[in-house]
C-alpha positions in Angstrom: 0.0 0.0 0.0 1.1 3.6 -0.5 0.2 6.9 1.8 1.1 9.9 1.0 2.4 12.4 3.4 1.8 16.1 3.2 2.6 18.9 5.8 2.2 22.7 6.0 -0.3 23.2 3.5 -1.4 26.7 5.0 -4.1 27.4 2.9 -2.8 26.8 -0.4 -5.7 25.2 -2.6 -4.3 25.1 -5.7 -1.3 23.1 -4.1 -3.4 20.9 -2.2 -5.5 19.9 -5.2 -2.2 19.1 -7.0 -1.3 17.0 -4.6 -4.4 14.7 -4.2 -3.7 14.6 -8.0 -0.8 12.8 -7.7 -1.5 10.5 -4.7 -4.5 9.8 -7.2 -1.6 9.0 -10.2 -0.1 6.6 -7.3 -3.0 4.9 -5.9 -2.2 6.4 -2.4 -5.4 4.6 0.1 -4.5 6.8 3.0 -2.8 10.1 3.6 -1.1 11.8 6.5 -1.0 15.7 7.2 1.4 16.5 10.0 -0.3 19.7 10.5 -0.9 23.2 9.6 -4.1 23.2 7.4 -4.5 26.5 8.7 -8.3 27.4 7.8 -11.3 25.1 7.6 -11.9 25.6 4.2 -9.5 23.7 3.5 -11.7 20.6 3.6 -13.4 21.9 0.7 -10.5 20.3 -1.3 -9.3 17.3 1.0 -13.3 15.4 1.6 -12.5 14.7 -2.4 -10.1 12.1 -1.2 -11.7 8.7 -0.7 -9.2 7.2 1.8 -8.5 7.8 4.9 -6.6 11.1 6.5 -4.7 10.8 9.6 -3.9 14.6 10.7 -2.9 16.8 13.5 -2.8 20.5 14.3 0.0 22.6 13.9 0.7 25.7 15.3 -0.9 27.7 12.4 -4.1 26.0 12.9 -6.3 28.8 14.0 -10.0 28.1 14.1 -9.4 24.7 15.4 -13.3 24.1 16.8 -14.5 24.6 13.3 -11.4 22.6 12.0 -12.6 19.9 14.2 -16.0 20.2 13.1 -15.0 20.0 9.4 -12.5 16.8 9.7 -13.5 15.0 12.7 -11.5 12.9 13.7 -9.3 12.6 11.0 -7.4 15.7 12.9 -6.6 15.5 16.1 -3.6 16.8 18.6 -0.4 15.8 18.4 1.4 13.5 19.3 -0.8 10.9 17.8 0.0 7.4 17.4 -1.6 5.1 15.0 -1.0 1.7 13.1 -1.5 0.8 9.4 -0.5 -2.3 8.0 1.3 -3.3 11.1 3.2 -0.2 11.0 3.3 1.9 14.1 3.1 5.7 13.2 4.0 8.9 15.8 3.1 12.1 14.0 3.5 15.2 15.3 3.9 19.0 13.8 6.6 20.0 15.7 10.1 17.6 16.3 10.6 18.8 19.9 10.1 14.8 21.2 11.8 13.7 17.5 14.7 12.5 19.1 13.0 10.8 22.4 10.1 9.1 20.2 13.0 7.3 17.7 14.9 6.4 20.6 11.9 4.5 22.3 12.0 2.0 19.5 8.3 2.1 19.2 7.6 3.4 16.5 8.5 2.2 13.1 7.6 5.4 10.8 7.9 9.1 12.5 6.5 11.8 10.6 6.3 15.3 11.6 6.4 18.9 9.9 6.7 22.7 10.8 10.3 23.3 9.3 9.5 23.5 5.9 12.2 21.3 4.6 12.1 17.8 3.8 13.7 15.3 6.0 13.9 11.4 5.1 16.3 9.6 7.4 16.6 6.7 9.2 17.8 6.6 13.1 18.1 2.9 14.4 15.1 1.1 12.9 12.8 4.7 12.8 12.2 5.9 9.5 11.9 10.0 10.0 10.6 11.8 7.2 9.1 15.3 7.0 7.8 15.7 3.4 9.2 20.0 3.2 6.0 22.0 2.5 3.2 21.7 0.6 2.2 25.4 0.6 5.6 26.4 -0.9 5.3 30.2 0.6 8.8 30.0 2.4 11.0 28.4 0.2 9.4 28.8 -3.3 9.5 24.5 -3.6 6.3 22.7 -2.8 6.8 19.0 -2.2 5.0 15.7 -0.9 6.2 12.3 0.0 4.8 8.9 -1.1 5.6 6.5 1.0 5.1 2.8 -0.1 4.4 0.3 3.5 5.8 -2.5 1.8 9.3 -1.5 0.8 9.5 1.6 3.5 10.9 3.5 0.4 9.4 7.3 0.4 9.6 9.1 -2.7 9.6 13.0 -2.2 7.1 14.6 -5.5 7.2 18.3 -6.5 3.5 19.8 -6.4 
């Protein structure tokens, strides 16, 4: 199976729809946003993907109530933990426990945002990957990362 992993979309539509474009081209089933959405409106553009979302809020997230309201539970705060295919996911927006949460050996896939810059490592058994930004407002390069469960090998896509 293949998820794609998104972060730091901050409102950008157009970049959002290009996105669920591709994860489309890939056959992504589930994707991951590690946070900032930033307005609910947003949904507009994400309920058009028919897998499942796994989110949490970043610090950009303003009007989380109505965020809440709009996703569910498909956003919730961070640090969530969660399973697919018998991987075990932390996801966070911020790396501040980064380094703690690899070290536990716990988790098998940790994926977090807020930097802006893409990040695909591997500490001990942890695969770390932050997929850059979405939005592209800070460094003029919008990006993604597909991720396929089977062979734990991401692929980082231009939006």
């Amino acid at each position: 199976m293949k998820i794609g992993i998104i972060s730091d979309t901050h409102d950008h539509m157009d970049n959002i729809r290009k996105a669920l474009a591709v994860f489309k081209k890939h056959n992504v089933k589930k994707i991951i946003h590690a946070g900032d959405f930033v307005s609910p409106f947003t949904w507009r553009v994400f309920k058009e993907f028919e897998g499942e979302i796994y989110g949490v809020f970043g610090n950009n997230d303003g009007d989380r109530v109505l965020l809440k309201k709009m996703y569910g539970e498909r956003i919730q705060p961070q640090i969530r933990e969660f399973e697919i295919e018998s991987k075990k996911f932390a996801l966070m927006h911020e790396p501040q426990m980064l380094e703690a949460l690899t070290l536990s050996g716990k988790f098998d896939i940790i994926v977090y945002g807020h930097m802006h810059e893409i990040d695909i490592r591997k500490l001990n058994n942890t695969l770390i990957i932050n997929p850059g930004e979405a939005c592209g407002w800070l460094y003029g390069k919008a990006t993604a990362v597909i991720l396929d469960l089977e062979s734990l090998k991401p692929e980082v896509v231009s939006l």
